[in-house]
N, C-alpha and C positions, 0 to 999 in steps of 0.2 A: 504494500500500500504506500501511498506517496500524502507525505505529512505536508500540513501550512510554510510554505518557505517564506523571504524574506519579507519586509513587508514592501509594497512595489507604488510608487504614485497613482493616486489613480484607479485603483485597479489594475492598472497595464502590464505591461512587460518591464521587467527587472528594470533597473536607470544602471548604463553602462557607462565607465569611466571608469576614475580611480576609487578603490573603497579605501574607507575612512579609518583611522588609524585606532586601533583596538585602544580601550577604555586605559591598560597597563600603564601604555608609553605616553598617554596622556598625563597617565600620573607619575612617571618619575620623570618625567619631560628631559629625555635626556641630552644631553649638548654638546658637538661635535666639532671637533678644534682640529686645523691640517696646519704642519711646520715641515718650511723646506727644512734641508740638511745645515743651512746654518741657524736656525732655533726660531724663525720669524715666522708670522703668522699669515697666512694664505687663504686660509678658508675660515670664516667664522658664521653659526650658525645662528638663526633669532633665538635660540635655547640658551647657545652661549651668552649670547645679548644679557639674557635676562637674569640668569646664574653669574657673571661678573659683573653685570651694572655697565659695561664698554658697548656700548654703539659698536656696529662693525667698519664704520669710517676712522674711526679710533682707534680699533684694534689692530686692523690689517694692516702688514706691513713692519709690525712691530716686533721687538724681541721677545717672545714668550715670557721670559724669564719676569723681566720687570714688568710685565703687566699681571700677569696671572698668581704672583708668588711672590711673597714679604720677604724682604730684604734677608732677614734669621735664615730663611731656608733657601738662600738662590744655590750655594753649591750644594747642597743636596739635589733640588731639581734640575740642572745642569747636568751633575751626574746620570740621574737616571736617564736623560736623555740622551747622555752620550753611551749609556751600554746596550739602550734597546735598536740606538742606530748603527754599532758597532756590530753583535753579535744577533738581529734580528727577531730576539728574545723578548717576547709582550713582557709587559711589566702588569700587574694590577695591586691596589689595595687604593688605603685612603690618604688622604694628601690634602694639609691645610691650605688653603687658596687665600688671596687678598682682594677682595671686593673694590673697585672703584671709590665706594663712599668713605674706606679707610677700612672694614669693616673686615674678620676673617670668619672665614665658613671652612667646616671640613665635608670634603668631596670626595665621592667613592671612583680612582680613576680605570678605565682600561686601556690600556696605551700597547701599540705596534706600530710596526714597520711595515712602510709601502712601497713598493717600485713600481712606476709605469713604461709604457713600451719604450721610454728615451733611456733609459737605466739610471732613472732621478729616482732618490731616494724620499721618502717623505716619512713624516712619523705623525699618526693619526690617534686623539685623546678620546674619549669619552666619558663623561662625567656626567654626574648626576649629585643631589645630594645627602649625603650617607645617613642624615636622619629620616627621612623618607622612604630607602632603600630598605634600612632597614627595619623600617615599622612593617613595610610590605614584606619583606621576608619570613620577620613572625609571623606575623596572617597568616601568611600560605602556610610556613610550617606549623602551625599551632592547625588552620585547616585539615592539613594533610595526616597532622596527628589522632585528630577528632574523628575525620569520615575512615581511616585504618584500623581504628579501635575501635569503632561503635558496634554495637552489636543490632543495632539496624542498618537493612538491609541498601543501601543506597548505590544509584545508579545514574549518568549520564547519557541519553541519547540527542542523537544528532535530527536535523529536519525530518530524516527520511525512519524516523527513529531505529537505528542502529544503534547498538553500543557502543559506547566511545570510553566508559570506564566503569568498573566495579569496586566495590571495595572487600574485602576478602568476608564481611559478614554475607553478602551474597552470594560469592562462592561456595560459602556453606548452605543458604538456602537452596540455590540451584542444584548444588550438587556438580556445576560446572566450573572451569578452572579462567579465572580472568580474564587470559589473552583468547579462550577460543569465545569469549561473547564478544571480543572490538567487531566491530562490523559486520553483526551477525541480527535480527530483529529478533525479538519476542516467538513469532510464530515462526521461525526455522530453528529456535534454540530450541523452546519450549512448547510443541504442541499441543501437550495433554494440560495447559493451562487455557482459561475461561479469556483466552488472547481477544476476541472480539469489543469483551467488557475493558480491557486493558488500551486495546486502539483507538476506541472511540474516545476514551475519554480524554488520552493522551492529543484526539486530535482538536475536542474541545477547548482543554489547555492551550495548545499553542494559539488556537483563532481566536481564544477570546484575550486571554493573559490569566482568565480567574482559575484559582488553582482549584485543584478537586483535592478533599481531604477525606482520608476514612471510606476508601472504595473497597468496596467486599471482593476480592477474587479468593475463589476453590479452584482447584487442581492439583496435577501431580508431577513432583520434578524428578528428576537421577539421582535426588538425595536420598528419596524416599518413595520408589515409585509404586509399591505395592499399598499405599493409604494415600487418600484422601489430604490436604492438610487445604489450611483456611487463612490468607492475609489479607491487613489493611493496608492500600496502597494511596500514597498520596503524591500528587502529580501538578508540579509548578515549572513554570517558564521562564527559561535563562536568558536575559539581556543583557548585552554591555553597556557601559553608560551612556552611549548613544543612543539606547533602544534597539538595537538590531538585535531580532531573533538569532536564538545560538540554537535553541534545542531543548529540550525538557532532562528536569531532574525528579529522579523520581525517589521514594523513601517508603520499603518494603519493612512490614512488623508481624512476626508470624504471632496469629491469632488460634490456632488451631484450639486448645486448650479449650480458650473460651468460646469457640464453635462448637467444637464437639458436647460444653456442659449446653450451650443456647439449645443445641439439638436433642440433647436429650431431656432437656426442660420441655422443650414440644411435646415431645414422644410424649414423656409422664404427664402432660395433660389432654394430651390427645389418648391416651390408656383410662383415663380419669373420666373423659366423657363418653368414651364408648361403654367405661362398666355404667356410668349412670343412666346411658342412653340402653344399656341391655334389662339394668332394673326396670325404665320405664315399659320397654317395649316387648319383652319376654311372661309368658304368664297373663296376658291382657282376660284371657278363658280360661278354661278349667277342657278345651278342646284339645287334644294331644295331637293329630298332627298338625293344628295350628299352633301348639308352642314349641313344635321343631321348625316349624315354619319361622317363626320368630328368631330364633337360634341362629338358622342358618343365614338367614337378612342381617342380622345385626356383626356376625361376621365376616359378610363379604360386603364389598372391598375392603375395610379395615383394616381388616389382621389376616386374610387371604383372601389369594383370587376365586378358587373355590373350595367350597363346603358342603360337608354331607353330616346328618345329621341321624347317627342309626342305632336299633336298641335290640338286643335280645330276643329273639321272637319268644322265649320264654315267658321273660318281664313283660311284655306285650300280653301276655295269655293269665298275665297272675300269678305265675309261677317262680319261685328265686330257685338261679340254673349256676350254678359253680363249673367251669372247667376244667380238667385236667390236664396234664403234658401234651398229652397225643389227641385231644379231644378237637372237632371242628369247631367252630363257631357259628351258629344259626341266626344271621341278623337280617332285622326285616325295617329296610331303607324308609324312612319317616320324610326323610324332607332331603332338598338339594339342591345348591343356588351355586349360578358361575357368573364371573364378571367378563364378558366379551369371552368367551370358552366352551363354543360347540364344541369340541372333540373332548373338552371337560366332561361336559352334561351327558356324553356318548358314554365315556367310560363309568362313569356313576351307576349306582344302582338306581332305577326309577321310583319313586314312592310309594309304599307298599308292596313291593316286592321283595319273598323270601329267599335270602342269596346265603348260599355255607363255603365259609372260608376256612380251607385249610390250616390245621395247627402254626403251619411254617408262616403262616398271612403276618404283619405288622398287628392289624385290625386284632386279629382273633389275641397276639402277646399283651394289647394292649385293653381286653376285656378279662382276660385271664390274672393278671398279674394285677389290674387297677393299679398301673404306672404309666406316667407318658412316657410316647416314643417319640422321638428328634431325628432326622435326617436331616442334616443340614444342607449337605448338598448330597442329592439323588441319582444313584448311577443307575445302565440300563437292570444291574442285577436287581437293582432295589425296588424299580418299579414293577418287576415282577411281584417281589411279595407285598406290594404296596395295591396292586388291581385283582380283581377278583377273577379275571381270564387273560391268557395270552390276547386275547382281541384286546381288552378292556386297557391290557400296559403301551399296545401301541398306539391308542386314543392318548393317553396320557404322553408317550413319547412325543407325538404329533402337537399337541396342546402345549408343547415345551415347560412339563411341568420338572423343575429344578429342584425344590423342596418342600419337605412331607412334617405335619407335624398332627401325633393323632392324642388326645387327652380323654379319661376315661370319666363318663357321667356318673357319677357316685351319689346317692341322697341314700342316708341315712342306715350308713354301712352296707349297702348292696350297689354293687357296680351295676348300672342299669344300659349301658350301652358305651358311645364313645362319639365322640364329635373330633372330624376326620377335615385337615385344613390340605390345600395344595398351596403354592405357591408359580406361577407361570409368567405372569404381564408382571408383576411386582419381580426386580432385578434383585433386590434383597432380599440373602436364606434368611427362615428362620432362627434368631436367638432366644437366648435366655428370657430376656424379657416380652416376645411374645408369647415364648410357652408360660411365665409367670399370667400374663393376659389371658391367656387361653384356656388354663387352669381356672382362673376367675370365674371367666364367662359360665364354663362346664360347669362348677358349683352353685352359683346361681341358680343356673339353667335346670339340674337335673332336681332340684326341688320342685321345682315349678312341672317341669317333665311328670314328678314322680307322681306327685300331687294330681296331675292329669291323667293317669295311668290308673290309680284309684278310684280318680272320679268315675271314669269312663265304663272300670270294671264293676263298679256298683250301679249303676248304670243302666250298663249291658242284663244283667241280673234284674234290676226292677223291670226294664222292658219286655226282657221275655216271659218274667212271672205276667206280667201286666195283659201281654198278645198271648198267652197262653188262655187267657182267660175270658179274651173276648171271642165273641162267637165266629164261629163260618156258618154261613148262612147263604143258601141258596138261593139266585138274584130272582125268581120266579116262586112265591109261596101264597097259599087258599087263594084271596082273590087282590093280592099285592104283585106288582113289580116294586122288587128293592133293591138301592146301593147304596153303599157304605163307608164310611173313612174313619183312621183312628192314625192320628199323627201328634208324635209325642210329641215334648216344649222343646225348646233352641238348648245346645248345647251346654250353656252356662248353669240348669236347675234341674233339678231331678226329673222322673217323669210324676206323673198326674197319676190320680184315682178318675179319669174319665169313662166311661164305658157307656156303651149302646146294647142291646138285644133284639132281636128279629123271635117272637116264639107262637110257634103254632096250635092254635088250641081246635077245641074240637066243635064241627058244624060250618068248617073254612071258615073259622076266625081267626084274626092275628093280633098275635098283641108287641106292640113295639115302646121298646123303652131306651131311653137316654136319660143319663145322671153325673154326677159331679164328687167325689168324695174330697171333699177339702181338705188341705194336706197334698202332699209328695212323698215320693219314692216307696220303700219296700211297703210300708206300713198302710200307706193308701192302695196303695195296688190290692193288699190283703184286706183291706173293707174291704174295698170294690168288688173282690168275688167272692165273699161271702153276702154281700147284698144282691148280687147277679143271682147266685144260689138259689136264695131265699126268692128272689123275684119271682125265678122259673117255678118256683116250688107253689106259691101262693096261685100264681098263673092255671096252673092246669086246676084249679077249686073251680074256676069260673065266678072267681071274685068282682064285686063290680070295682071300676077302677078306686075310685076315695076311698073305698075300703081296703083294699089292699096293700095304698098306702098307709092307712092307722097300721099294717100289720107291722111293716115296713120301720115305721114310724118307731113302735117297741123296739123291734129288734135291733136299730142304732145306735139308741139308747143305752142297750145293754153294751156295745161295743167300744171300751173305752171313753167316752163321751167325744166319740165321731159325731160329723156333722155331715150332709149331702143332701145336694141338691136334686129332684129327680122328676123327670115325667114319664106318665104311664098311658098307654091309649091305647084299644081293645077297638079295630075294624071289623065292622059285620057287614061282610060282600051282598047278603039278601037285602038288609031294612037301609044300604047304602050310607050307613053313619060310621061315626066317630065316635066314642065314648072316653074321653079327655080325663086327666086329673092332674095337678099340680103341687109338688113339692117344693117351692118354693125358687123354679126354672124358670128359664128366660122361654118366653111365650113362642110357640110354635109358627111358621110360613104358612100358608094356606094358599094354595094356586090352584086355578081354576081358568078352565078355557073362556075367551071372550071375556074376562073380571080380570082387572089391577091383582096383581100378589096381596096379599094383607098377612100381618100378626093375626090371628086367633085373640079374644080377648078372655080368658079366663081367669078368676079366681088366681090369686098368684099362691096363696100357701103362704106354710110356714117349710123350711129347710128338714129332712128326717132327723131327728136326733134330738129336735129342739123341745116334740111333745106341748100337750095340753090343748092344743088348737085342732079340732076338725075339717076336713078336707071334704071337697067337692067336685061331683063330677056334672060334665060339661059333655051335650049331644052334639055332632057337627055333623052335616049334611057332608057327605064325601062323595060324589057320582062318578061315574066310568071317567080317567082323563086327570082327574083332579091329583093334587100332589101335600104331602105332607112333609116338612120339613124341620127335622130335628136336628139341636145343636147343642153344644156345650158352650159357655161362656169364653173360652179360649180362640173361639173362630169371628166374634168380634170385638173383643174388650181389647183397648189399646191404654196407654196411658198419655198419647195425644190428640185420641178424638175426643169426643162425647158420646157415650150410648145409644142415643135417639138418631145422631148420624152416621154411624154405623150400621144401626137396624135399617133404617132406611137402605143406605147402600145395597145392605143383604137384599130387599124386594127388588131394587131397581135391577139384579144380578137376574133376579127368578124372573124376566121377562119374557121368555118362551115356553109355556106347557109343553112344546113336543117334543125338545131337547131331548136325546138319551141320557139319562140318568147318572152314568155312569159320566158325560162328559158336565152334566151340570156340577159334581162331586167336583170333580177336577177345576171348574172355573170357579167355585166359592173357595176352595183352598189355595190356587194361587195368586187370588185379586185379593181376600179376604186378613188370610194368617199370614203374619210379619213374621220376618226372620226370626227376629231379636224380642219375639213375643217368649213370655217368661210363663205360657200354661201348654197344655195340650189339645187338642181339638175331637171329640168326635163329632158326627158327621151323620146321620139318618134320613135318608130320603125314600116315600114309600106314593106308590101312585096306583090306584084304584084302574083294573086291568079292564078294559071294553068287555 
């Protein structure tokens, strides 16, 4: 690159002539005195002029001797004039002079001997004076002493920034030897340095004159080529006291020390907000593959490019499963997130899938032992027991995965799985301190995991007691078409005491019930089929409906001091009614061809369980066509509607009588039940057959 040269009129082209005489010889202005061979003076300089006070109309022509030198020393000066003319031998030191004004000065002389082409001898002075000389000598040498010693780094470059000098503390920071930087730049000495940051600024410097101080460059010299290291560079512009650019100086101070604590100050709070960013975001449910989901998000990109997040398919089932030496590993992939890394996501297990890794696997040492395992840098052997197939290690080859680091999910003295990092776009293996991170994370995480793992499996357990207990029932019974829904709450609560019943009695009647045991999980579920029970059982008396809630009514009572909600309705296909009762349920749909949907309006009750209050039953006209519509509270209770707009809702839904059945089920439960609804739903539709 080609630096700011001199500065030019104009803008134009350089001003060609003679240049101007350097700042130096300005300042020892020094003065130039020519004597024939007999001691007289011939050439006198305005230097001279000025250092002996003699005009040069005065001077010339004259004896050296008595102008230049007090009377005490003429045969001294005589002398040495006659042995540098005799044996051609310069003479130098200092030598007291006599001033015009009377005055004496001591003068630092350098005196020789001239011949020109005539074979005329001449002898040539130069003077200066010695208090001057030598204040400028300390300078330099007291300079020269300072920038030889310092233990920062300083340096001279030329327009085109070349080096023009070092001083031997550079030497050590480059790692290169003085004479091979003269005339060598930046970017041919040093490439593996941040040289770009270094040029600019350096060409800032010269075009403006304002120096730069405290410029950050990283990079790597010969001193030290295998790290990183960090200086402060500062960069000023060299003038002489005319102003003419010379070149920049620059002043190198190795920083590393305090880069490398700045950098790891980052880290520790970049460590800091990722654990407080995993408290927030891990655990949000009680949903297990959404809190590996979490897991795996919160550690990529972070602390890997990718992650997998996989647990014992034991642990998964409820089971605590210990490995031995030679034992496989049974793990069933939960979650698994990559950062730009399709042949990542290829070689991964897929979520939910049951994969068994070999004893010899990383994965399986590191669910067996509950230790992490570190690979800092990943050879082709390693990625073999690092992938669960020959295919699976050349995805990870391909994906340029460099380093492995797997930490084991532990809650509460059982190792429950392992959360499994790569490393590929990120150029940095894993250390210490992400495996201390990583370990974090894991701990955290596998409470939160474990915690989900129970939820799930208790769970799992009330739902099936729960569908265990409600009926199958036949879509076509006495003089009914029927269908049905029973969908448990959102993952974060247990399930419901909700049920329905479809039950056939005798003379083609049907009797259909929906109810509500309030409460959750095992214990409701366990009302609920002993009130289902009792339903069927009271049912086949040919009870009228009120009454068979009072039976109902007792029997809650005794259970616990359970509470439910319930409706009962007994269809008769000959006299085309409805025989209605209410337990203190959300009032039934009623659709009918050619008529608006409506609520039924009955008698609302009291709730089973509560007692003392009498119940009443309620005839409804039901003809061929007609639809009845049973619900649990859970299919429209929100906690951002209101009730009455909701129920509405529900009518507006039931606007076609000849919908099939089975798709109207389906359109009140996906327009109707929110995700994040916190009950269960069932669901009873029954419609009076032509």
């Amino acid at each position: 690159m080609s630096a700011a040269g001199p500065p030019v009129p104009g803008g134009g082209e350089p001003v060609r002539g003679p240049v101007r005489p350097s700042g130096l010889l300005d300042v020892l202005n020094v003065a130039s005195v020519l004597l024939d061979a007999r001691g007289h003076i011939v050439l006198w300089s305005p230097q001279a002029e000025e250092l002996f006070g003699y005009p040069a109309e005065e001077a010339l022509g004259q004896y050296a001797a008595h102008v230049m030198v007090h009377e005490q020393h003429h045969d001294l000066a005589v002398k040495l004039f006659a042995d540098v003319m005799a044996t051609g031998e310069g003479w130098a030191g200092a030598f007291p002079i006599r001033r015009k004004d009377g005055s004496t000065r001591l003068v630092e002389f350098r005196n020789m001997r001239l011949l020109d082409d005539q074979g005329e001898v001449y002898a040539l002075g130069l003077a200066t004076d010695r208090s001057t000389l030598r204040r400028l000598e300390r300078d330099v040498a007291l300079s020269t002493r300072m920038v030889n010693q310092s233990p920062i780094g300083l340096a001279v470059l030329d327009l085109d920034l070349r080096y023009v000098s070092v001083n031997p503390a550079l030497e050590q920071i480059n790692g290169v030897p003085a004479d091979e930087h003269v005339g060598r730049t930046l970017r041919e000495l040093l490439p593996r340095l941040d040289v770009d940051t270094f040029e600019s600024g350096a060409d800032e410097v010269l075009r403006t004159g304002r120096p730069l101080v405290d410029l950050s460059l990283v990079g790597r010299t010969p001193a030290d080529p295998d790290e990183d290291h960090a200086w402060s560079l500062s960069l000023y512009r060299l003038e002489d006291t005319a102003g003419t650019v010379l070149g920049v100086a620059a002043s190198i101070v190795d920083v590393t020390d305090q880069h490398r604590a700045g950098v790891e100050a980052e880290a520790a709070r970049r460590r800091l907000a990722l654990i407080a960013d995993a408290s927030a975001r891990i655990g949000t449910t009680l949903d297990l593959d959404r809190t590996a989901r979490e897991l795996a998000e919160v550690a990529v990109p972070e602390l890997a490019d990718i992650a997998a997040v996989d647990l014992l398919d034991a642990v998964v089932g409820g089971r605590r499963s210990g490995l031995g030496p030679t034992e496989p590993a049974v793990i069933r992939a939960l979650a698994v997130r990559a950062d730009r890394s399709p042949e990542g996501l290829e070689a991964a297990d897929p979520p939910g899938q049951v994969a068994r890794y070999g004893p010899d696997r990383l994965v399986t040492e590191c669910v067996r032992t509950g230790q992490p395992i570190l690979v800092e840098r990943v050879t082709h052997e390693d990625l073999a027991r690092i992938a669960r197939s020959p295919e699976a290690a050349e995805h990870l080859a391909r994906a340029g995965v460099h380093s492995y680091l797997a930490v084991p999910l532990i809650a509460r003295g059982e190792v429950l799985g392992a959360l499994d990092l790569k490393r590929a776009g990120n150029p940095l293996p894993f250390g210490r301190d992400d495996l201390l991170l990583a370990r974090e994370l894991a701990a955290r995480a596998a409470v939160q995991i474990d915690n989900a793992r129970w939820y799930q499996n208790a769970r799992d357990t009330a739902l099936t007691l729960q569908r265990s207990l409600l009926p199958s029932h036949p879509s076509v019974t006495g003089g009914l078409e029927v269908a049905s829904r029973y969908q448990p709450a959102g993952a974060t609560t247990e399930v419901g005491g909700d049920w329905f019943d479809v039950i056939p009695l005798e003379g083609g009647n049907t009797a259909l019930v929906v109810g509500d045991v309030m409460g959750s999980g095992i214990s409701a579920a366990a009302t609920m089929g002993r009130l289902r029970t009792a339903t069927n059982t009271l049912a086949s008396l040919d009870l009228d409906p009120a009454v068979l809630l009072e039976h109902l009514d007792r029997i809650t009572q005794s259970l616990d001091h359970s509470i439910a909600t319930c409706l009962y309705a007994v269809h008769d296909p000959e006299l085309r009614q409805c025989r209605i009762a209410n337990a203190g349920h959300l009032p039934p749909a009623h659709v009918r061809a050619g008529r608006p949907p409506k609520l039924l309006d009955l008698p609302t009750g009291v709730p089973l369980g509560v007692g003392g209050v009498a119940f009443s039953t309620t005839t409804v006209d039901f003809a061929p066509g007609d639809q009845l519509v049973l619900y649990t509270d859970g299919l429209v209770e929100t906690r951002r509607h209101s009730l009455d707009e909701r129920l509405d809702q529900l009518l507006t839904l039931l606007d076609d009588p000849t919908r099939p059945l089975e798709d109207v089920c389906d359109l009140l439960l996906r327009t109707l039940h929110h995700p994040d609804n916190h009950d269960d739903v069932a669901l009873l539709i029954a419609r009076a057959r032509t």
